[in-house]
Every structure is written in C-alpha cells, then in structure tokens.
C-alpha positions in Angstrom: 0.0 0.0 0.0 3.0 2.2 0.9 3.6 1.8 -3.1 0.5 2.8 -4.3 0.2 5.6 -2.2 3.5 7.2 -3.3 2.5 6.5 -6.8 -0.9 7.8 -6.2 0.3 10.9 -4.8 3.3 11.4 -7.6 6.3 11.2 -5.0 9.0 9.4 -6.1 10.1 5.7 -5.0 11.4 5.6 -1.0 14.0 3.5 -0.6 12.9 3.4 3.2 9.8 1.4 1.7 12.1 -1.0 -0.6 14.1 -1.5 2.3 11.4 -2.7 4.9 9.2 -4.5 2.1 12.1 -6.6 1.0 13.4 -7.1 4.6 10.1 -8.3 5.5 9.6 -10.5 1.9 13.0 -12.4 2.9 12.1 -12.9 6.8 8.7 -14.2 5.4 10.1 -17.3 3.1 12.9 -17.7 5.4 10.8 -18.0 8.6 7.9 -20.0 7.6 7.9 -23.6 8.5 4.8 -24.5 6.1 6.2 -23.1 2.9 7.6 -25.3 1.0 11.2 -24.5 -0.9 9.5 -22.8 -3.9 7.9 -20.2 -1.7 11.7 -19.2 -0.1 12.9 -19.3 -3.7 10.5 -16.6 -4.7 10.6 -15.0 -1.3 14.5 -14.8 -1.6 13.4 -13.5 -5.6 11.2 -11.0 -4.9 13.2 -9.7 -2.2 15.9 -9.2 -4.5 13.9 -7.3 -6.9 13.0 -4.9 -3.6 16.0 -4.4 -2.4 17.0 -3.2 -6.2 14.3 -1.1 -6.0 15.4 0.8 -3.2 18.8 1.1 -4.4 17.6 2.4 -7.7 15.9 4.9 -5.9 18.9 5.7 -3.8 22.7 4.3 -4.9 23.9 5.4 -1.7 21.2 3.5 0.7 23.6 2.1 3.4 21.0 0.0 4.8 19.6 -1.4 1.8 23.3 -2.8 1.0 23.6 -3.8 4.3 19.9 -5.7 4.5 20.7 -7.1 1.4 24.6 -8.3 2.4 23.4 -9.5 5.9 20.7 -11.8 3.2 23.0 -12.8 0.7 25.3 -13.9 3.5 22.5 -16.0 5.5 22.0 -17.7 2.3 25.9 -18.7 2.0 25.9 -15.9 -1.3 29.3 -14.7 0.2 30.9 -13.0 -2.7 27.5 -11.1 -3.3 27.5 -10.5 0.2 31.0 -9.3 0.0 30.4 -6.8 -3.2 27.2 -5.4 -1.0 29.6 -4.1 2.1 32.4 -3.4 0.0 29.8 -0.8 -1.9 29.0 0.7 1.0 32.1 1.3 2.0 33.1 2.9 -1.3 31.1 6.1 0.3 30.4 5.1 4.1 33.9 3.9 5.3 33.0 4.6 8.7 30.0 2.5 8.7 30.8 0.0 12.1 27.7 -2.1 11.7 28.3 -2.6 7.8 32.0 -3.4 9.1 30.5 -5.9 11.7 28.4 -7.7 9.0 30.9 -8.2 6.7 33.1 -9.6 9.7 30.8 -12.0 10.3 30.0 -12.7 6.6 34.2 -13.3 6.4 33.5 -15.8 9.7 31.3 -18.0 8.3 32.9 -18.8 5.2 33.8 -22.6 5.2 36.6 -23.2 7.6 39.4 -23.5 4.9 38.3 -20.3 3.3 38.4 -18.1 6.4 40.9 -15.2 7.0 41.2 -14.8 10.3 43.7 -11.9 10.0 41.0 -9.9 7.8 37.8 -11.2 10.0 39.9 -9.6 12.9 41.2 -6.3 10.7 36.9 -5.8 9.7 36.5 -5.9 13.3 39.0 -3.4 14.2 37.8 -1.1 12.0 34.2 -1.6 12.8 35.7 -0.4 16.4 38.0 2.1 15.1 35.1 4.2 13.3 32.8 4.0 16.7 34.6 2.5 20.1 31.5 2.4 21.6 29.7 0.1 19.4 28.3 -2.7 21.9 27.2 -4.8 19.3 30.6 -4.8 17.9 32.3 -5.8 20.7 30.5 -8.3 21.3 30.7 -10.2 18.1 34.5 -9.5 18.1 34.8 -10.9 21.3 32.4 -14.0 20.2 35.0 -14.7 17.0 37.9 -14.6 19.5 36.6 -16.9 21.9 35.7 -19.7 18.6 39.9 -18.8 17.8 40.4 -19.9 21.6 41.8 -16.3 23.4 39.5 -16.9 26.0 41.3 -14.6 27.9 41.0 -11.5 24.8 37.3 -13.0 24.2 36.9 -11.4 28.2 38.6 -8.0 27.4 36.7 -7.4 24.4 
C-alpha cells in the first residue's frame, strides 16, 4: 500500500519502503515452516527485486546494502554478500555495523576459506570508526573466543 500511495500521490520511490518491504519479503520465506522450498525461492526472488528497487531509488542506501549483504550472507551468497559491504564502504567507510556484517559474513565462510587476519582487521575497524559500538564488541569478542583467546574474548 505504501507503493500505491507514493504512486498515487506522484512522489518518487522511498527507498525506506524497498528497504522494509524486501526485509520483511526475505524474513517471510525464510521463517515459515509451512512453505515449502519454492515459496523461499521466490521469497529470496522477490526480495531481490525490492531491495533493487530501493537502491535504484537511492545508490547510496547504506541499509539497503547492508539488508541485502546480511541476506545474501545468510543464504551462504558470500561473494554477493561481500560486493554489497564493500559498496557501501566505497562512500560510508566509517559504517561500524556494515563493518561488523561483513566480519561475520568473512566468519562463516567454510573453515578453509576463512581469513582470520582480515575477520579480525573488519573488526578493528568496525571499532575504530565508533569504540562504543556494543554490538561490535560483542561479536569481536564471540569470533575470538571460537579462535580460543578466552582470555581476549573477556577484554573485548
């Protein structure tokens, strides 16, 4: 409806509205335990389409690239995942939670494929551009602990 209304009232696309709808689209398929596999596929689809809908109506949408890494990511996509933070990061270099996700994206890859060094360098930076970033912190100090610097894991 929020579509129709900016449509119907001649304002221009909100990438706000992209955003939410294809946040909400991918949490739908990706949540429902009655859908079968088709329905994720064109959950996962359609919120694709969304999220290039918001970015169309803003290239510089931090959280659009950021939704849209953090779902590439979930779904193992790690090189799209990669190319959405690195956007951002093209024109938001101090973005800490865009700096977390991709951290955690760089975590997850399969075991033989991870780069500890940069993992811990997207986490430094995450901290570097806002120290007081809980959230941060936190996962840094969860991806230490996994390493085994228990000790470090406490500090953070």
């Amino acid at each position: 409806s929020a579509e129709r209304e900016l449509s119907r009232i001649g304002a221009k696309p909100n990438t706000y509205v992209y955003t939410a709808w294809a946040t909400m689209e991918y949490k739908k398929g990706s949540v429902s335990s009655s859908s079968g596999r088709d329905d994720d596929v064109k959950s996962l689809k359609r919120a694709r389409e969304l999220y290039k809908k918001a970015l169309d109506a803003d290239p510089h949408c931090s959280v659009a690239y950021l939704q849209l890494g953090v779902m590439e990511s979930a779904e193992g996509n790690y090189d799209r995942a990669k190319e959405c933070f690195e956007k951002v990061l093209t024109f938001d270099q101090r973005n800490s939670r865009v700096l977390q996700a991709y951290a955690i994206m760089e975590s997850r890859r399969e075991e033989e494929n991870v780069n500890s060094r940069r993992v811990l360098d997207l986490f430094e930076r995450a901290l570097k551009a806002n120290p007081r970033d809980a959230g941060v912190y936190q996962a840094y100090g969860l991806y230490v602990e996994e390493l085994g610097d228990v000790e470090s894991a406490r500090d953070l």
